[in-house]
N, C-alpha and C positions, 0 to 999 in steps of 0.2 A: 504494500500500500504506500501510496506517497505522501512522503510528509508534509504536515503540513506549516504554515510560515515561523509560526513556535519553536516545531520543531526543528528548524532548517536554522532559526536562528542559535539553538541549543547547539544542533553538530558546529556549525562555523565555532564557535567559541572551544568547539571540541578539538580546535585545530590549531588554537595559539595564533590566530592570525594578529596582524596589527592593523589597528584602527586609527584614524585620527582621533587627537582627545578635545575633549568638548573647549570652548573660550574657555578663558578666567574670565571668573566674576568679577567689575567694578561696581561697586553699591554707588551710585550718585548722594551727595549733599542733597539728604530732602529729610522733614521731618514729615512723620506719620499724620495724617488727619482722620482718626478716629473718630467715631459713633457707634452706641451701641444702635444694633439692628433688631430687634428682637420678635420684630413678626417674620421674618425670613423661613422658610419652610423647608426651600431645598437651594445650593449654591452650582452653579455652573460652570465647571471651569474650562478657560481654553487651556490652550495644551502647550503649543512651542510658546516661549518669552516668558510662559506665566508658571505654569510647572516644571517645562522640558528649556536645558536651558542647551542653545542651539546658535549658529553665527547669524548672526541679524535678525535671532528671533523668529525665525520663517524655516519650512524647509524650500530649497534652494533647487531649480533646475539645470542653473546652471552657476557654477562655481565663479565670483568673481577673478579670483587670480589663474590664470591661465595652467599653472602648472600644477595647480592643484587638480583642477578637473581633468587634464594629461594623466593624470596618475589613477583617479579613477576610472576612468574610461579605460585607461591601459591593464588595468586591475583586472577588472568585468570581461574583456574580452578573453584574460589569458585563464581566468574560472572558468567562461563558460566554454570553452574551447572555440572562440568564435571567427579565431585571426583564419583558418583553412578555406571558408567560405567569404572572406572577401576580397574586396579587390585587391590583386597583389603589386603594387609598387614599391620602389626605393623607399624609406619612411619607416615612420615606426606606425605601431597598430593605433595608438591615441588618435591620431592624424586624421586617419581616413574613419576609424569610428566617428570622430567631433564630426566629421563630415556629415555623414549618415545621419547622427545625432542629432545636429542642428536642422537638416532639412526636415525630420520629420518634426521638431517641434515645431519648428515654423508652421509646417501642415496642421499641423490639429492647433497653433493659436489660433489660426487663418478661421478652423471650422467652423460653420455655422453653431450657434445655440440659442434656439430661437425662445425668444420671451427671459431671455436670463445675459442680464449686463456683465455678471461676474461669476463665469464658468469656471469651475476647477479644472485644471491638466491633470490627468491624472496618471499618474507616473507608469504604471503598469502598461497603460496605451501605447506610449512612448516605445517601450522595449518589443510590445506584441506587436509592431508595426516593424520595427527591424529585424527582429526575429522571423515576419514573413517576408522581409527582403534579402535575409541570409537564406533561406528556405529553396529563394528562385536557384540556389548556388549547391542543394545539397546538402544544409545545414543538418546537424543532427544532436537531439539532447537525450539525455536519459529519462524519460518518462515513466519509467517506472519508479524513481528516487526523487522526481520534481510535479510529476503530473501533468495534464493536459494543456496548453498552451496558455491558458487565463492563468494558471496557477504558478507554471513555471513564469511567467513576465514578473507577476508579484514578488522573488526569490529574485529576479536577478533586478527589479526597481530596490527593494531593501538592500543587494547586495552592493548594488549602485552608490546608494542616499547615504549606507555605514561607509563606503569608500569616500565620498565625499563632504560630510560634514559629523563633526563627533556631538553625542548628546551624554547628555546626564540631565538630572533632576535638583533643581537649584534646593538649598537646603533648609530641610525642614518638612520637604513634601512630604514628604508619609506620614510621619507622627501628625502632620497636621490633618489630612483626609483620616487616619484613625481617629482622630478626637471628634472630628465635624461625627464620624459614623456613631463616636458615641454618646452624641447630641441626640440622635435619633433625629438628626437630619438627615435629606435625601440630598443624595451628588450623583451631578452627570457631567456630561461635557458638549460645548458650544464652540465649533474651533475648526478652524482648515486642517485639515490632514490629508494623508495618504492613506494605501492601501493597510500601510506596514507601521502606520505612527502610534495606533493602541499597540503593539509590540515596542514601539521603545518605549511608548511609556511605564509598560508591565515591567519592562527592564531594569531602567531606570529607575523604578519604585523599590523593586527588589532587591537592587543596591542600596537601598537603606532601611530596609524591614522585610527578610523573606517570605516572612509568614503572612505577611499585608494580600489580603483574598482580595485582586483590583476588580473582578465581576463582582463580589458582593458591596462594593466601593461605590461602583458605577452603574445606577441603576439602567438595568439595558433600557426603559423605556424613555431612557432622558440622556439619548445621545444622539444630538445634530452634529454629523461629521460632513463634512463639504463636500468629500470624494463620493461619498453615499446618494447626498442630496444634489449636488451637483452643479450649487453655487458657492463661491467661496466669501465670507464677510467684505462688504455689508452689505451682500445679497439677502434680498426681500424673501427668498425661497426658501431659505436655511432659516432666516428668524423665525417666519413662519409656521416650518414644519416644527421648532421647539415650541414654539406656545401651543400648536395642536399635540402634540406631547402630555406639557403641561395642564391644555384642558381637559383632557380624557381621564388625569387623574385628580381632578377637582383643583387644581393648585391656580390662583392666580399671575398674573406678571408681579406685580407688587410684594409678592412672597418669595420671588427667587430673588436671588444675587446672582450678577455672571462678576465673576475677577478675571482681570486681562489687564496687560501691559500695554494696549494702544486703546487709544481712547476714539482716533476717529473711525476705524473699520469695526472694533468690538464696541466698544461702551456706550456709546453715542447712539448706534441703532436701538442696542438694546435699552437705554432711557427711554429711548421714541417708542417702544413698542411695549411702556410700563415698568420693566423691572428695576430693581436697583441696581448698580453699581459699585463694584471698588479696583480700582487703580494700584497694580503693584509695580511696584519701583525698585524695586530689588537689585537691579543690571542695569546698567545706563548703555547699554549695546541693543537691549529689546524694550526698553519701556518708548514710546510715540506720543508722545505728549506737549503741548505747546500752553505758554500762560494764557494764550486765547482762549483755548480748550476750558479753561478753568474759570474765565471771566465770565466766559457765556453759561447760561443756566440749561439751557437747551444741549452741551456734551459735556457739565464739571461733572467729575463722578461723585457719588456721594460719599465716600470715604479714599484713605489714600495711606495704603500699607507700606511697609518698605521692610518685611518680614512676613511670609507666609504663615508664620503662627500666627501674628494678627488677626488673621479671619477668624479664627476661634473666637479672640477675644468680643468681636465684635455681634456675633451670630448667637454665640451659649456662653459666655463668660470667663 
């Protein structure tokens, strides 16, 4: 049977590979702007900038510095065995990958998405669109160790996104998701992801509490992931489908909190569309925030953390 993206992430580590390691953390000069919150019912959290701490806060399609995405791309190819089925020139295999690579993301920004401003790429696409232009060449993967074409793209977009950008979980995440749980508050997540980003979050978590259960953490019915919905913030699609979440279990917007470190694609909508807000500050690499932002009553968040324990204080005490 083929593994599945868990497990694939279990053997790589079985393998002593090396990863890039996540930024350091700079905490910015800010103080805290607390309130207690105390009708808040269930918290939302995004994922990269606010729990997962990642380079610019985002996951990245493509690598600002040039020789860093050489090295991924040059990675990917020599895992999946992919250098035999392409074109063979002088050069090394990054080269003519980036080639490849970039034409098809061009192709799917280009693609139609009709009624929706801000589409997700979804990174899996990306790879199943090369993988059928290796194919025209003869390409061949093990299917029986990776699975069927959608599954294997998944495994080689994760093995991509770990060659290209390092993550961890900024500190404090878990003990603080344990304490919200034993508030007998409800948490889910509101946030741009990939196929593969509840895997590094599970990761991530895990590095700092093994025992921390993230499906009993993360209520499966209060998860708007952008890949899934297929808008990314601050798409009306993805707000959306979280408040019909919300409504189906009686919860109002006024009773959640989402935390996020940008204020104009996460917080801002989410004020407009009712809920509270808090602003974490923690990294001055992913927090998006401007004193405009703050002036106006219409995107200041309603509290403003600079420690993920915080939110405890604010929610249960």
């Amino acid at each position: 049977m083929p593994m599945t993206l868990e497990q694939y992430a279990v053997y790589l580590d079985s393998r002593n590979l090396v990863w890039p390691a996540p930024p350091v953390v700079h905490a910015p000069k800010a103080t805290p702007k607390l309130q207690p919150l105390p009708q808040v019912r269930v918290v939302l959290w995004n994922i990269y900038g606010t729990l997962l701490n990642v380079l610019s806060g985002q996951i990245l399609h493509e690598h600002p510095q040039k020789f860093v995405m050489d090295i991924a791309l040059d990675k990917t190819v020599q895992e999946f065995k992919m250098w035999a089925s392409m074109t063979r020139k002088p050069g090394q295999p990054a080269d003519y990958m980036g080639e490849i690579y970039r034409r098809v993301l061009t192709d799917l920004r280009l693609a139609a998405s009709p009624g929706e401003k801000h589409p997700e790429l979804r990174s899996e696409r990306i790879w199943e669109a090369i993988v059928n232009k290796l194919n025209q060449k003869d390409y061949k993967y093990d299917a029986a160790m990776y699975g069927p074409l959608p599954d294997f793209s998944r495994k080689i977009a994760y093995f991509f996104h770990a060659s290209l950008q390092g993550t961890a979980c900024y500190a404090g995440a878990a003990p603080t998701l344990e304490r919200l749980q034993q508030f007998g508050l409800k948490q889910g997540l509101l946030a741009d992801t990939q196929c593969f980003s509840f895997v590094q979050l599970q990761r991530g978590l895990a590095a700092q509490h093994d025992r921390l259960a993230i499906d009993m953490i993360f209520h499966g019915a209060l998860r708007s992931l952008s890949h899934e919905v297929g808008g990314r913030k601050p798409s009306e699609r993805l707000f959306k489908h979280c408040l019909t979440q919300l409504s189906s279990m009686g919860i109002a917007p006024m009773q959640v909190l989402h935390v996020s470190s940008r204020i104009a694609q996460d917080l801002a909508p989410a004020k407009k569309f009712g809920m509270r807000t808090a602003l974490y500050v923690g990294d001055r690499e992913s927090v998006q925030a401007t004193p405009e932002q703050f002036k106006d009553r219409a995107t200041r968040p309603d509290v403003m953390v600079t420690e993920l324990s915080q939110i405890a204080e604010i929610v249960g005490g």
